[in-house]
N, C-alpha and C positions, 0 to 999 in steps of 0.2 A: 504494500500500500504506500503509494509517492503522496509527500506532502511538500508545501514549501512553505512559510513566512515570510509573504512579502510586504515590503514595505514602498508605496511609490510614491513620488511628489513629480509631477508633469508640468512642466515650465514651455510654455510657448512660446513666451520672448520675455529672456532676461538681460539685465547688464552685470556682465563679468566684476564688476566692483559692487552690485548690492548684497549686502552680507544680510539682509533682513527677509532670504525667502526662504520657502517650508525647509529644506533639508538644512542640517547642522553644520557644512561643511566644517565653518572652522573651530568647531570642538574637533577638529583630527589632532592626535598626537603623534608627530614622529618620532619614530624609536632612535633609542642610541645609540650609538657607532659599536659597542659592545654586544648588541642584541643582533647584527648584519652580520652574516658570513660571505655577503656576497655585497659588494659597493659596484654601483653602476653610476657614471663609468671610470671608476677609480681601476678595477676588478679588470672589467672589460668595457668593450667601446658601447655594445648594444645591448639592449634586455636580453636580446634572444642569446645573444652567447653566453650570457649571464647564467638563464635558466637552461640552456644545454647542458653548463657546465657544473650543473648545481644537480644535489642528491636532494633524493625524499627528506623531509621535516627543515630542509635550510631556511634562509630568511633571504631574500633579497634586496636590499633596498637600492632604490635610483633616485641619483640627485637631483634636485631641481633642474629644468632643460626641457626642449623640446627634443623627440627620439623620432624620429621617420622612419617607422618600419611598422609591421603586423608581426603579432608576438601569437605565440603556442604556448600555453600553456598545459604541459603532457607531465606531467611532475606535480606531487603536493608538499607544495610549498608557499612559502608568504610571498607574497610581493609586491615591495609598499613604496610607492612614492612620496614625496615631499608636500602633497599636497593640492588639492585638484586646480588652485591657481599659480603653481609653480611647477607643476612636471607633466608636460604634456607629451600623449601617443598621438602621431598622427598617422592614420592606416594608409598604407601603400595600393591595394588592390582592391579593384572596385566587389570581384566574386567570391564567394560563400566560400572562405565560412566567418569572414569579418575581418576586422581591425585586432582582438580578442578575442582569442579561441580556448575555451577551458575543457578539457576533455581528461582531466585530472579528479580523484578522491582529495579533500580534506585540502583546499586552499583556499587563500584569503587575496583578497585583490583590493587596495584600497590605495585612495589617496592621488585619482590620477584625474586631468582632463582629457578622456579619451574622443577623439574625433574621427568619425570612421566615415568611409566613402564608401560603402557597398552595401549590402544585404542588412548587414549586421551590423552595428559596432564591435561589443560585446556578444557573444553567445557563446554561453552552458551547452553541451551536447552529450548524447547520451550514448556515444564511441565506446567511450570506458565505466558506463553507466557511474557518472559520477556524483557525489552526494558531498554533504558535510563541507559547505562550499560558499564565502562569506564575500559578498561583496559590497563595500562600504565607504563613504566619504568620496566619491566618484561623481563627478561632470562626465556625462556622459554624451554626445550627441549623433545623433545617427546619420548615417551618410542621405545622401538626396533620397529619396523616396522611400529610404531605408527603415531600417529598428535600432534603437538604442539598444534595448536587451531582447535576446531571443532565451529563451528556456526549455529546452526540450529532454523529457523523460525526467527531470531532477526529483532529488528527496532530501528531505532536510538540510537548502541552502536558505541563508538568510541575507536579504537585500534590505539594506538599510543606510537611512543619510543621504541617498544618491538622488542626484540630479538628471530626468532623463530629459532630452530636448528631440523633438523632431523636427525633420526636413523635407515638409512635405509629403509627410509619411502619411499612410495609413493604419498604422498602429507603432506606435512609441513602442511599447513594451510589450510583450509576445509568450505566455505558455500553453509551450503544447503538448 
């Protein structure tokens, strides 16, 4: 039996400097330099070789920056940004399966402003029937006619604090 807990706030049009809408953005806290096994791009240049290079239960963190690429997440692990107005994904390809691709058990994704160009921003899939799966403190917005979050087959993930925006979309946020 799949459940989730979700949490949404749907913003149509916001300004990047109003700190007064539904989601908490900045109650994020970033971890400290002690709690990272993995410094982006201290470590390495791009997330994704960050998380290639990283084992189950690691922590990632990436520093403030804009990153241009589309990131896998195939591993459970943390992976935290600076914060959704200082560390921004911007997705490379317009086709499925997004900007953020999580097909991983037991991770956290938090603290980023992800901008996606395709299908997807974000999407949970259900590859590795993944569960136990936190996404939090995130600006999220969805490529042109696309989804902020897609959610397919999940159990016990929790979306929370996030900001989803569309583009033209016909549905911002998506389970299925």
């Amino acid at each position: 039996l799949a459940f989730a807990f979700l949490l949404f706030v749907f913003v149509p049009n916001v300004n990047a400097d109003n700190n007064k809408i539904g989601a908490k953005l900045q109650s994020f806290q970033n971890l400290n330099k002690k709690d990272c096994d993995i410094n982006i791009p201290k470590d390495f240049q791009t997330i994704q070789e960050g998380i290639n290079s990283a084992s189950n239960g690691d922590t990632i963190c990436v520093n403030k920056g804009i990153y241009n690429e589309d990131v896998l997440i195939n591993k459970s692990i943390r992976l935290s940004g600076k914060g959704a107005k200082k560390t921004t994904i911007n997705g490379q390809t317009s086709a499925w399966p997004g900007t953020v691709y999580i097909t991983a058990k037991n991770v956290i994704f938090e603290g980023f402003f992800v901008n996606g160009i395709g299908e997807s921003a974000v999407q949970i899939d259900v590859n590795d029937s993944p569960y136990d799966a936190t996404i939090q403190y995130n600006w999220i917005k969805a490529g042109q006619e696309g989804m902020a979050l897609q959610l397919d087959s999940i159990q016990n993930t929790f979306v929370q604090n996030n900001i989803f925006e569309g583009n033209n979309s016909p549905h911002v946020v998506r389970e299925s």
